[in-house]
FIVO-141876 format. One record per residue: residue in three letters; x, y, z of N, C-alpha, C in turn. Coordinates in steps of 0.1 Angstrom, whole numbers, plus 5000, padded with zeros to 4 digits. Example, Ala and Ser with C-alpha at 12.3 -4.5 7.8 and 13.67 -1.06 7.14 Angstrom:
// FIVO-141876
ALA513249435078512349555078513249675078
SER512849785071513749895071512950005079
//
This chain:
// FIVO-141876
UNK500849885000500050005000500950125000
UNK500150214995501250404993500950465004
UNK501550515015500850625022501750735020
UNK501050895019501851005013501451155023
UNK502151225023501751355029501651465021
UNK500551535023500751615016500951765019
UNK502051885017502351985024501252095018
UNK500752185022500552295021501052435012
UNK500752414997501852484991500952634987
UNK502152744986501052884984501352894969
UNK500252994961500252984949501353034942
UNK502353074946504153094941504852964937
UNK503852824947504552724950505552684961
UNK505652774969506752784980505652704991
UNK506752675003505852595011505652735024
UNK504152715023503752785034503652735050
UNK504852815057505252725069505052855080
UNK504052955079503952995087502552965098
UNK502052855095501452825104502252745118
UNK501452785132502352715142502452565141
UNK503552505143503752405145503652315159
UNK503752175162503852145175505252145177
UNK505952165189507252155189508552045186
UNK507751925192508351825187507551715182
UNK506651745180505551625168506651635153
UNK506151485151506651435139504951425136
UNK505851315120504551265114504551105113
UNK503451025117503750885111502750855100
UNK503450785090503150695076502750555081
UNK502750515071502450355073503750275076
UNK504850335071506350245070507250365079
UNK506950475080508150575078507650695092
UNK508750755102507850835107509150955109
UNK508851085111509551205112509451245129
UNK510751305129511051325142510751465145
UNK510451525132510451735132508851765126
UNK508151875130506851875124507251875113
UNK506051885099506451855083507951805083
UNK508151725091509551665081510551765079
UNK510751865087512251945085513351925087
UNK513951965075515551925076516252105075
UNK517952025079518652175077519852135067
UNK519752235061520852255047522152275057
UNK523252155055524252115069525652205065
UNK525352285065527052425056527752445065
UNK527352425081528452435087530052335086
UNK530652375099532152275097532152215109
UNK532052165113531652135132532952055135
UNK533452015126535351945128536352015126
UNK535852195124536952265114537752205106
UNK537552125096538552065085538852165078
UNK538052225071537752355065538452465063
UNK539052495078539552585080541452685072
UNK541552515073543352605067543352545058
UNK542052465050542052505030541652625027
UNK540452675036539852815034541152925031
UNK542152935042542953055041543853015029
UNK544352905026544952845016544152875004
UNK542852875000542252884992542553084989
UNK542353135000541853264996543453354993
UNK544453275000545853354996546253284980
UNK545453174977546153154966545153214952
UNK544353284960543453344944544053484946
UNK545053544954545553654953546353674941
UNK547053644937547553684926547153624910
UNK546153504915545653494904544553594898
UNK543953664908543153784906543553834900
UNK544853864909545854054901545853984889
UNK545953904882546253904869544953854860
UNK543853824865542753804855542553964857
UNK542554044863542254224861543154254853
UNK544654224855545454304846544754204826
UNK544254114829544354064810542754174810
UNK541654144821540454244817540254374816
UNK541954404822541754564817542554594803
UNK543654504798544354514782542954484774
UNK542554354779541354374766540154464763
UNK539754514775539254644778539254754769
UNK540854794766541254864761541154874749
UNK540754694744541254654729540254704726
UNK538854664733537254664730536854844727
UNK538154904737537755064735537955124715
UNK538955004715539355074697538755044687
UNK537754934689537054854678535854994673
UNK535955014658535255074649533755034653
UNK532954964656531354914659531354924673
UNK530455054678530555054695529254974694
UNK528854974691527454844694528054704698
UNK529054694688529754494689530254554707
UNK531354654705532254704715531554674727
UNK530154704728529554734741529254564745
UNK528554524735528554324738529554274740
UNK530354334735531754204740532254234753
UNK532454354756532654454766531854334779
UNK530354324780529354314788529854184793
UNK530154094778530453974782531453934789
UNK532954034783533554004791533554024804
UNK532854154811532254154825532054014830
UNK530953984828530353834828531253724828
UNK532153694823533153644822534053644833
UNK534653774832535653814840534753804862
UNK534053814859533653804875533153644877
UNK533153564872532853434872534353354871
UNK535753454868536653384868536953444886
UNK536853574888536953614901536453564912
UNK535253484909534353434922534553224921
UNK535853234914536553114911536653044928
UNK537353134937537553124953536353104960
UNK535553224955534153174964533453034965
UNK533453044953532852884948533552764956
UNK535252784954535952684963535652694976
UNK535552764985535252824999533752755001
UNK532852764993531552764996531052604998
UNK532352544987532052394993532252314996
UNK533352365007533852275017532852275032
UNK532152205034531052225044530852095052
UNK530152035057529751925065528851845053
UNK527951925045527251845034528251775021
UNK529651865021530351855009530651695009
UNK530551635017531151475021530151395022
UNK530551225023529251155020529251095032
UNK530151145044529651105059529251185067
UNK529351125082528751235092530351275102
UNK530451385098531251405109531151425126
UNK531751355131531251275144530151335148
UNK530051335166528551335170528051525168
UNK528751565170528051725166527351725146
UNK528351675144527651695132526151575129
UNK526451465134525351375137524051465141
UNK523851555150523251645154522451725145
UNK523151755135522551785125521351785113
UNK521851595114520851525109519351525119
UNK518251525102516951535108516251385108
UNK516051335116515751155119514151135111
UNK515051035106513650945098513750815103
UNK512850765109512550595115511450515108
UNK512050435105511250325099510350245108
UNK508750245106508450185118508549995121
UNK509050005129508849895136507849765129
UNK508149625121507349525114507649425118
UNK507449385128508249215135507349135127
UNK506549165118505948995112506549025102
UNK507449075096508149035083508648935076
UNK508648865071509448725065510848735068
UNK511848675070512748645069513648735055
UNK513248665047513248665029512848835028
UNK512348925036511949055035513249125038
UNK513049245024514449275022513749475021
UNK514049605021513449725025515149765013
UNK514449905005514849974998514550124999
UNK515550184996514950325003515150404985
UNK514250524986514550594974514750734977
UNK515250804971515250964975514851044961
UNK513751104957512951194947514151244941
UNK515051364947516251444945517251414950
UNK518151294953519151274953520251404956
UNK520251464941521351574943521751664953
UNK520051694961519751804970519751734982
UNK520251654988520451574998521151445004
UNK521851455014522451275018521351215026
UNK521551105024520451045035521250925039
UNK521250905049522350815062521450735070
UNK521950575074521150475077522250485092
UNK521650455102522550455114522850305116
UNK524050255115524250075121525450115129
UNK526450045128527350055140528150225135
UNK528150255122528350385124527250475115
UNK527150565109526250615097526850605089
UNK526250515077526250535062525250575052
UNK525850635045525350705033524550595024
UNK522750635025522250545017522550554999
UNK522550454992522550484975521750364975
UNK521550344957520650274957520450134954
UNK522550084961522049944964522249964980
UNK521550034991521350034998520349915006
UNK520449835011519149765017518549705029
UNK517849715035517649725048517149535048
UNK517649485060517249345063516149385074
UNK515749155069514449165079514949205091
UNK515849185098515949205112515649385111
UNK516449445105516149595108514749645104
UNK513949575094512849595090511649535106
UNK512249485111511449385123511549525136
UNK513249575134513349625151513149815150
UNK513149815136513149975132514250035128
UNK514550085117515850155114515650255116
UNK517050375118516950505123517850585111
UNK517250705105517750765093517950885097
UNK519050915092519451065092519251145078
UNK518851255073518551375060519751495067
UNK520551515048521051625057521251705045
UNK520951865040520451935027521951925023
UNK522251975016523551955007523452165004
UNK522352205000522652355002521452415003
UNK521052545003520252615008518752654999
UNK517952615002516652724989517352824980
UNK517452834971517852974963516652974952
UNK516452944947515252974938514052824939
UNK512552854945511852804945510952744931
UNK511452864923510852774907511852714905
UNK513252654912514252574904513852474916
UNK513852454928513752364938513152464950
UNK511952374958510752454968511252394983
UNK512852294980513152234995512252104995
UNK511552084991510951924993511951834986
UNK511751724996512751604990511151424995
UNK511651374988509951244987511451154993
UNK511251085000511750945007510550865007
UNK511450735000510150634998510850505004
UNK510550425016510550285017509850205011
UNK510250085005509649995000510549865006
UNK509049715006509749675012509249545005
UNK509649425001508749294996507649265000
UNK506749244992505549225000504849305009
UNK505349405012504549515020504149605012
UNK504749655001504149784991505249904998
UNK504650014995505750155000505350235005
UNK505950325015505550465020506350585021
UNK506050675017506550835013506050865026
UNK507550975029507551075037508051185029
UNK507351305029508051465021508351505034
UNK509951525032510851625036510351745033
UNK511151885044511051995035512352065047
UNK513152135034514252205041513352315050
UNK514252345061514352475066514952575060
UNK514152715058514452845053515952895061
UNK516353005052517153065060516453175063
UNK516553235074515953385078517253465088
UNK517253635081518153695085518153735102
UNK518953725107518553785123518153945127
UNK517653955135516654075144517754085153
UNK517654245153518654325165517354325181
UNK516754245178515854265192516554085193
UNK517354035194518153855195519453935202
UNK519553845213521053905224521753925214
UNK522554025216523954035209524853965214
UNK525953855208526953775209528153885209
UNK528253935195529553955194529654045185
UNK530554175184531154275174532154235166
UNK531454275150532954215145533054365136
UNK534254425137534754515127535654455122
UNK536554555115537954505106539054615113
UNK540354525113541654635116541854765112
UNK542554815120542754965114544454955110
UNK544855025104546055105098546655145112
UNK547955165113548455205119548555385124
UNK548055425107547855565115546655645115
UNK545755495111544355575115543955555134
UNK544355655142544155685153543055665161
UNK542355765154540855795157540055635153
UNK540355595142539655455142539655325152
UNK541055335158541755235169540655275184
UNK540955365184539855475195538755415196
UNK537655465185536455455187536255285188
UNK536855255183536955065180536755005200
UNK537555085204538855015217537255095223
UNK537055205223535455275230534355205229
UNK534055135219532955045216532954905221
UNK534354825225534754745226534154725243
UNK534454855247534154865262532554865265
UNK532154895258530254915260529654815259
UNK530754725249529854585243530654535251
UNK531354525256531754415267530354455281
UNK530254605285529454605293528054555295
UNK527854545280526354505278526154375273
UNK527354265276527254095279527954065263
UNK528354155258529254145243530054095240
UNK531354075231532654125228532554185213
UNK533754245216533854275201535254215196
UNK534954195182536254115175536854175164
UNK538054225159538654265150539554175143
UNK538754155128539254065118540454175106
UNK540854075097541554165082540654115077
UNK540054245073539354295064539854325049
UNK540954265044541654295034541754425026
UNK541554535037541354685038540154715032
UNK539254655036538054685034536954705048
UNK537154835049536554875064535354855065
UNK534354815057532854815058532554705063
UNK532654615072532054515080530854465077
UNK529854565077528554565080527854525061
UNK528754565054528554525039528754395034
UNK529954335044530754215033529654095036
UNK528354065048527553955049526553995052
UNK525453945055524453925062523953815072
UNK524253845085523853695096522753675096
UNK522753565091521253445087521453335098
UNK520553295098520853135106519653025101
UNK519752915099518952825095518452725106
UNK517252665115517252555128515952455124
UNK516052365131514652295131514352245150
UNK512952185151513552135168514652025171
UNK515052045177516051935187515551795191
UNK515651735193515351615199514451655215
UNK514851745221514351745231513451905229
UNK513251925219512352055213513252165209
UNK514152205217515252335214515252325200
UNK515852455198515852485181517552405182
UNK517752315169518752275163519052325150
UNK520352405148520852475137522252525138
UNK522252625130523652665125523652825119
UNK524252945122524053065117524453025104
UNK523953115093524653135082524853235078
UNK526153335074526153405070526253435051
UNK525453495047525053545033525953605027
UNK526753625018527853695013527653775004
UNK527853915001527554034995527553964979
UNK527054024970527453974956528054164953
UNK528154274957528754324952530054304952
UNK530654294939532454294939532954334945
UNK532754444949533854544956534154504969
UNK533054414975533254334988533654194988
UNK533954134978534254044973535353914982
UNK536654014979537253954988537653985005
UNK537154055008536854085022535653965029
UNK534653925020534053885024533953745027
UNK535353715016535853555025536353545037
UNK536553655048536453645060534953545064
UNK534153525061533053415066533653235067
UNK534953255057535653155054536653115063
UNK537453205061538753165065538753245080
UNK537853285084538053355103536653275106
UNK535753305104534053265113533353115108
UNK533553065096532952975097533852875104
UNK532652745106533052605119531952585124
UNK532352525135530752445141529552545144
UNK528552515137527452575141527752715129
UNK528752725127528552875111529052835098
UNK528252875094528552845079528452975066
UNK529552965057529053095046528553055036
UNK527753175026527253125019527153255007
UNK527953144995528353254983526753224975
UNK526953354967525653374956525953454947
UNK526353344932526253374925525653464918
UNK526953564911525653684902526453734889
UNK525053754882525753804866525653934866
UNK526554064868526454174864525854224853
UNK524954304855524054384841524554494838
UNK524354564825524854684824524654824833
UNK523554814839523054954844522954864859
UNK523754784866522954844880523954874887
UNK523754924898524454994905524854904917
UNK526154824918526454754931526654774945
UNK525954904945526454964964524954944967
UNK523854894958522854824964523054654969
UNK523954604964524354494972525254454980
UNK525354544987525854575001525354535013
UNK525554445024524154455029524354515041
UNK524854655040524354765050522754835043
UNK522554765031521454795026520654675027
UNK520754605037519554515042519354515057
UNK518754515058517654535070516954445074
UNK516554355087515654315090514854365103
UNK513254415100512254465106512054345116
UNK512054395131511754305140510254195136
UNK510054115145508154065148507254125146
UNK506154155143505354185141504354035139
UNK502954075143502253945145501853925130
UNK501953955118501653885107503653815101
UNK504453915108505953765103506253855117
UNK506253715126506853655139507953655138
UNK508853585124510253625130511253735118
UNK510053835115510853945112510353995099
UNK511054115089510754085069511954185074
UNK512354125060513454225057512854325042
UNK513854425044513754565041515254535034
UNK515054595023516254655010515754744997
UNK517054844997516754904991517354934975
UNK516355034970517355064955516755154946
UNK516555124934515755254927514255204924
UNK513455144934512055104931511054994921
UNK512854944914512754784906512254844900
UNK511754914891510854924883511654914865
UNK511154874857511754814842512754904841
UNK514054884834515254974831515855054845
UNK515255024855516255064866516954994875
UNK517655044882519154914889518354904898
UNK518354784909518454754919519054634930
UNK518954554935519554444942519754354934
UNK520854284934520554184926519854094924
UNK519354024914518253924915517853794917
UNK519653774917519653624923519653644941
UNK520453754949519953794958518353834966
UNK517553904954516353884959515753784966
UNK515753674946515053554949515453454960
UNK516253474961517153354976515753454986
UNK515953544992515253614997513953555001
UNK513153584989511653554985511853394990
UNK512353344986512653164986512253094998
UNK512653175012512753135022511753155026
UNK510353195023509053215023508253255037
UNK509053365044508853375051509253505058
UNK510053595056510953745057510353845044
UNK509153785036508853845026509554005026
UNK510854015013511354135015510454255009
UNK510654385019510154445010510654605005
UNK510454684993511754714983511254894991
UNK512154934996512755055002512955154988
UNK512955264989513355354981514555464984
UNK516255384980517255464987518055554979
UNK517455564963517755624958518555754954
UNK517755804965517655954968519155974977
UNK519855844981521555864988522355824979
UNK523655924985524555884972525255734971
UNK525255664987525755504984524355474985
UNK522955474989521955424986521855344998
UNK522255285011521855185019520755255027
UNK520155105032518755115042519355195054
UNK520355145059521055185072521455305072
UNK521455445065521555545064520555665066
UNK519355575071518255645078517255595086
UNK517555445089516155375096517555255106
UNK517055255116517655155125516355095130
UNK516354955138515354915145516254855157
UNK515554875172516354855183514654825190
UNK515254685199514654665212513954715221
UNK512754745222512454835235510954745241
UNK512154705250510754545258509654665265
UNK508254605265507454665270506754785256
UNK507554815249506154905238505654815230
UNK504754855223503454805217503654685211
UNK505054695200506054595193507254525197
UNK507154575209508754495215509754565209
UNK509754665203510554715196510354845189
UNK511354945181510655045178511855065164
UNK511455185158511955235145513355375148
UNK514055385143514655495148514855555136
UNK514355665129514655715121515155865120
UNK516055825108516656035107515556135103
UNK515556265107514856365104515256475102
UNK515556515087515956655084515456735084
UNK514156715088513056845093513656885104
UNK514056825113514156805127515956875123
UNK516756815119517656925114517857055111
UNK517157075105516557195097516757315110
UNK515357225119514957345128515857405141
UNK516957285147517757255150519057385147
UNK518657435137519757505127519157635126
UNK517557645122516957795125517057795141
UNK517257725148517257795166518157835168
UNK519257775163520657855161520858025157
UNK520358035148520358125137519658235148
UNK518158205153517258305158518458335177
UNK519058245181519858255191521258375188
UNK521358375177522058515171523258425171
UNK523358275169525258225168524958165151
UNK524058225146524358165133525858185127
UNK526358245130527858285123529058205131
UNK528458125136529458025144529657905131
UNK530757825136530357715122529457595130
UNK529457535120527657465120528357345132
UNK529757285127530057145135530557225143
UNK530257215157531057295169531957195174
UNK532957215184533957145190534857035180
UNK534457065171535757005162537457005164
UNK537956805169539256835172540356895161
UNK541456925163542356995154542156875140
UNK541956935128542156865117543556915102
UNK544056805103545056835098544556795078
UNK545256795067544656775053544656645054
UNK544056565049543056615038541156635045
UNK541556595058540256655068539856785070
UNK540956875066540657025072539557015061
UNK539756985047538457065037537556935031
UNK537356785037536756695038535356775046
UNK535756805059535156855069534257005066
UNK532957035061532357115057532257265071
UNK533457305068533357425081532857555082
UNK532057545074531057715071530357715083
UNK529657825081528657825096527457835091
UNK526557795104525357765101524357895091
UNK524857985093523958095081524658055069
UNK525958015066525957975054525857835050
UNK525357725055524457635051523157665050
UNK522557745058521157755056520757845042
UNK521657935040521958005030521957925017
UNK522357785017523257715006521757625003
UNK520857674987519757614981520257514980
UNK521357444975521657304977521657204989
UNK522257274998521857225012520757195015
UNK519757305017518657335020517557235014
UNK517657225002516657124994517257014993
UNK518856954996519056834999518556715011
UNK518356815019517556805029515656785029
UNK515056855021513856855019513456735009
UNK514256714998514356614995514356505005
UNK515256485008515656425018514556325032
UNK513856485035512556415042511456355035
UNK511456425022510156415017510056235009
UNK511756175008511856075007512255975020
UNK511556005033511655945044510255905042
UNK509456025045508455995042507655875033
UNK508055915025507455825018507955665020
UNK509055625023509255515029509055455038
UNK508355565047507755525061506555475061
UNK505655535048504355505043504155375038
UNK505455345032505355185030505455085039
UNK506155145047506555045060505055075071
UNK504155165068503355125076501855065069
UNK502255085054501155025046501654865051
UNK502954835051502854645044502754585064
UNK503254675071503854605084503054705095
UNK502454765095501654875108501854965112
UNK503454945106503855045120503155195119
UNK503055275129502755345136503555465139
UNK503255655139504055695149504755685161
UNK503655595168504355555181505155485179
UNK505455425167506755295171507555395166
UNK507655505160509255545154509255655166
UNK511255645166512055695173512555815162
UNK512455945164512856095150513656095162
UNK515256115152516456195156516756265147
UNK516956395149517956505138518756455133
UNK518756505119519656445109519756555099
UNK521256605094521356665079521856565074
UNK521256615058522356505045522956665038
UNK523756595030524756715020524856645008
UNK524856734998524856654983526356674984
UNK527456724990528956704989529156624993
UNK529256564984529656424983531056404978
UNK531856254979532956274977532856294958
UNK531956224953531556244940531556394936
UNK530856474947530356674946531756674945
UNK532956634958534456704956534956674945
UNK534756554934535856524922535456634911
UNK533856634913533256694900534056874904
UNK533856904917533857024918535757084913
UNK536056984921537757004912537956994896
UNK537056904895537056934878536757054873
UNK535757124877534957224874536257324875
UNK536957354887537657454892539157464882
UNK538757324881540157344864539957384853
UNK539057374852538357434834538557554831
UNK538457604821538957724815537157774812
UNK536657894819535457934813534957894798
UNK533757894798533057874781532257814793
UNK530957754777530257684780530157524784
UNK531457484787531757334789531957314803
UNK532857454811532657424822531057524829
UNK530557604823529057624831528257484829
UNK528357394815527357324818527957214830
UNK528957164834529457094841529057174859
UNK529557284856528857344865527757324871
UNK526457354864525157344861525157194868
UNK525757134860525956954869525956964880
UNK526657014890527257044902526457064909
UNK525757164905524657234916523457204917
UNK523457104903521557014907521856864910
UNK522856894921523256744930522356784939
UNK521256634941520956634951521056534960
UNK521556404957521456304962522156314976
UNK522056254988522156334998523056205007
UNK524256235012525156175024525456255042
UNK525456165049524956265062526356395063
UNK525556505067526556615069526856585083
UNK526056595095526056555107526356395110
UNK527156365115527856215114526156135120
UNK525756035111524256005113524055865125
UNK523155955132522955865148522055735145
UNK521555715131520955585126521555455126
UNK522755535121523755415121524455415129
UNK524555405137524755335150524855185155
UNK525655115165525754985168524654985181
UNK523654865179522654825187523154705196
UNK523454735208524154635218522954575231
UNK523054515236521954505250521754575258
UNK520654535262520454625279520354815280
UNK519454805266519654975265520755035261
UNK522054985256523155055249523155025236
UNK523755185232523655255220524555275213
UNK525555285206526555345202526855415187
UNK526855565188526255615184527955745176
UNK528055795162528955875163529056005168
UNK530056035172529556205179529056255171
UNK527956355169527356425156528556565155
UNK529056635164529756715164528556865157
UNK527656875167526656965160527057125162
UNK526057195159526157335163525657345182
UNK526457445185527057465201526157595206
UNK525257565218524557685219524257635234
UNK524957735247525157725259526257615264
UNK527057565254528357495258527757335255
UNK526557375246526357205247525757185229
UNK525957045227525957005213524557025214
UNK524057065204522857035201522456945195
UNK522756865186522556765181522056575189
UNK523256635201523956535207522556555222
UNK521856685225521356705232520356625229
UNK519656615216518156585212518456435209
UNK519556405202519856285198519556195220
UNK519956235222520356185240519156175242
UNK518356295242516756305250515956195241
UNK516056215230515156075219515255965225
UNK516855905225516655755233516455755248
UNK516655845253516455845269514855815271
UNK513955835262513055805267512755695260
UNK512855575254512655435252513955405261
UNK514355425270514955335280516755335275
UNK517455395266518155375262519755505265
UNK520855425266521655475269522855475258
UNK523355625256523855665242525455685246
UNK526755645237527955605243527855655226
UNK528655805228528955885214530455805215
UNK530755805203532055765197532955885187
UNK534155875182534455985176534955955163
UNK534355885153534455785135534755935128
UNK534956075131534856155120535856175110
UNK537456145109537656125100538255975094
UNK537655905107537755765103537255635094
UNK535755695095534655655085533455725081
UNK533255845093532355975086532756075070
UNK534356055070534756145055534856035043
UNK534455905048534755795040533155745033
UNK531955865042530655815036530255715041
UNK530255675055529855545064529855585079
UNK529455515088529755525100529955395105
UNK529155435121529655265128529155175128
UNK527755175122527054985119527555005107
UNK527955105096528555045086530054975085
UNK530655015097532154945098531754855109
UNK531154765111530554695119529554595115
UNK529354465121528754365117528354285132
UNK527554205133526754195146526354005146
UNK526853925156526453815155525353785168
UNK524353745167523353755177522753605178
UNK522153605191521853465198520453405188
UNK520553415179519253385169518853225169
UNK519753155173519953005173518752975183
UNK518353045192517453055204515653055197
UNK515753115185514253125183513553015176
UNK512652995182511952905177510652895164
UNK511252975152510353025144509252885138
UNK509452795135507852715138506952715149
UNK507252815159505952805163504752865161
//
């Protein structure tokens, strides 16, 4: 006889798993029974033996110079494609070779990504055993003798499946179970080989079928576990930035200052090589993947997601060769660069995940770009759909356009606050709230002061990084002024989305003061160009370019971006605002804002560390949190 289950699928086809689960209910068949509700397994990427580990560094020192030289042949042919008579062919070949050329680049990743616990056809000892999701055969003591049990697996490729006898072995398909095991019960282990990435190519189900002589057969449908990104309302474990330079000062500082807060608030922080690539908070995204435990606890492994923009590329094999091992695992994603998009959307300081909310319990993520819409750039797409795949974080598309690097984290944080409405709240910038911040000044008669007060001694190329006019002449400056109005008027509107798809409410958002400046480091190159030209009409129109910049980067070092630690700590850049009775103003309102959600602010000093660089400190910063704890089936 056939007995089969059947899952619950939404009309995308993805499996709809937000209904609660029991915690440790399985399912029984006629032959076959599950130890996890629906039959969940986990895609096994961790390393839990570290084997992994000193091929990983091995791996990633030895694409060093193979790099430097697949760039130096893509920039000679480059050149060749510049002279070819047909810029139409020029531009196709050009494209391809992009395409090309970053598929020879992500040569490492690929090696890195598949060295894992799944990459092998055993169990690495008992932690990795742990791993595996138990399938038991039920119990047949009237079997014949002469009864002989066959196991089948639907997809093979997307999974190992292991028979437990004196140690675990890998079923294939002259695998075969005797009557005695068919009599006393056999015990099976499922372990995913890799993660959901696109549900119209595979939805995570896998069919296991016993068959046995004379008895007929029974199906059990598997279904992997999702990956879902972690929530800053999950303890904080651990800080990870990257090294500083020996004479970046001020970076060592605020690092060694933050290090102390996160220690106070049950933390650490950790400084990796970053392969001089300061942005932390860009090169992954901390995911984790779990199902229950044997004794109900969630059983899993973090995973961390890896940027597909290039430029973070090799920094981001730090998931490899420092963090992954038992219980972490990385995970590369493939991408084909297109002509027009813009890769500082796949960064994932431009991802976000929005805490709980009672329609997704464990979170949706938020990312941003130019509004997807036909002929415009945004996230990449094999990044999306991994996204969407995991059917459950449904992302949804931000509009960051309007900045000159474009991330979510450049105006919206979400932080903890036990006891309000959501367990949590919104923290967002407000250039209105700037604005006015700047007319008090003005009507206080210190407009003629400069705007950043208490500024320490800056030596070049900080003295003219650092915008030192005074506050009448920003308020003065139509570019400022409407960079800014811009500015809100595109808060706004993103806030409207965020309370159209998810509720939120005034009461949940936290307004702190915020300017943006369209001087940008892009405003400084153009504007030196401009200042070299010889009058005519080549440099007004370039000109003319100049001054209908609006796209906006924080002038005031931005309190959004900030590191979210426990227990009410904050850490936050000094805004270095305008100064009226010996006290920051910025730093005043910024203080009173969190003081009243319960929260305690520990200013830092990033300004010419990573505020002249167009980032602050969740963007040089990355966060590993106790996420392994939640029990998202229920």
């Amino acid at each position: 006889m056939l007995a089969r289950t059947l899952l619950f699928l939404t009309t995308s086809g993805a499996l709809a798993l937000g209904a609660p689960l029991a915690a440790t209910a399985g399912t029984t068949y006629a032959g076959l029974r599950t130890d996890t509700p629906r039959g969940l397994f986990l895609a096994n990427l961790d390393d839990d033996t570290g084997r992994c580990h000193a091929s990983a560094k091995k791996v990633a020192a030895d694409a060093v110079d193979r790099e430097a030289a697949n760039d130096d042949a893509f920039s000679k042919r480059r050149e060749e494609l510049e002279k070819l008579p047909d810029k139409e062919e020029a531009e196709r070949l050009y494209q391809e070779l992009v395409r090309t050329h970053r598929q020879k680049q992500n040569l490492a990743d690929r090696e890195l990504a598949a060295c894992n616990d799944a990459a092998d056809t055993v169990v690495n000892g008992s932690k990795d055993a742990l791993d595996l999701a138990r399938i038991h055969t039920i119990p047949q003591p009237t079997v014949p003798k002469s009864a002989v049990g066959s196991l089948r697996i639907s997809q093979p490729d997307r999974v190992h499946l292991f028979i437990k006898r004196s140690t675990w072995e890998l079923v294939t398909p002259k695998t075969r179970l005797t009557a005695e095991e068919l009599r006393r019960g056999a015990e099976l282990g499922i372990e995913g080989r890799d993660i959901i990435r696109d549900t119209a190519v595979w939805d995570g189900t896998i069919d296991v079928t016993l068959t046995v002589t004379g008895r007929g057969s029974s199906t059990v449908t598997m279904r992997e576990a999702p990956v879902l990104t972690q929530l800053n309302t999950q303890k904080l474990e651990q800080v990870i930035t990257g090294t500083t330079s020996d004479d970046d000062a001020e970076g060592k500082q605020w690092r060694a200052d933050a290090a102390v807060v996160t220690k106070k608030a049950g933390g650490s922080l950790r400084q990796l090589d970053l392969s001089g690539d300061q942005w932390a908070q860009d090169i992954f995204e901390p995911a984790y993947t779990s199902i229950p435990g044997p004794d109900g606890r969630p059983q899993g492994m973090k995973l961390l997601i890896g940027s597909v923009n290039d430029d973070r590329r090799v920094a981001s094999r730090v998931m490899f060769t420092e963090l992954a091992g038992a219980d972490i695992g990385g995970i590369h994603v493939e991408h084909v660069p297109t002509p027009t998009e813009n890769s500082s959307y796949d960064s994932m300081g431009n991802l976000e995940t929005i805490p709980a909310t009672s329609s997704y319990p464990n979170g949706r993520v938020v990312i941003g770009g130019d509004g997807f819409a036909p002929g415009q750039t945004g996230p990449a797409p094999e990044m999306l759909t991994l996204l969407k795949s995991q059917g459950l974080q449904d992302p949804i598309s931000l509009d960051t356009s309007w900045l000159t690097i474009g991330h979510v984290d450049e105006f919206i944080q979400f932080v903890p606050v036990p006891g309000s409405r959501l367990g949590w709240k919104a923290v967002v910038a407000d250039p209105t709230a700037g604005l006015k911040l700047l007319d008090q000044v003005q009507k206080a008669g210190r407009g003629g002061d400069k705007l950043h007060g208490n500024l320490p001694p800056l030596q070049w190329p900080y003295d003219e990084r650092i915008d030192q006019r005074t506050t009448n002449e920003f308020l003065a400056d139509k570019q400022f002024v409407e960079t800014n109005e811009r500015a809100a008027e595109r808060i706004r509107a993103n806030l409207d989305v965020l309370r159209s798809k998810t509720g939120l409410t005034e009461a949940d958002l936290v307004r702190v003061p915020a300017l943006y400046t369209a001087r940008s480091l892009d405003w400084g190159m153009l504007e030196t160009t401009v200042r070299s030209m010889p009058e005519g009409p080549a440099k007004e129109a370039k000109r003319a370019e100049l001054n209908a910049m609006r796209d906006g980067v924080a002038e005031v070092p931005g309190t959004v971006n900030g590191l979210v630690l426990n227990a009410g700590h904050y850490v936050a850049p000094k805004p270095f605002g305008p100064v009226l009775g010996g006290k920051d103003l910025f730093a005043e309102a910024i203080t009173k804002a969190f003081r009243k959600i319960g929260y305690q602010v520990t200013y830092v000093n990033d300004l010419t560390s990573t505020h002249v660089s167009e980032g602050e400190i969740h963007c040089a910063t990355n966060t590993l949190r106790d996420s392994l704890t939640n029990r998202w089936w229920m």
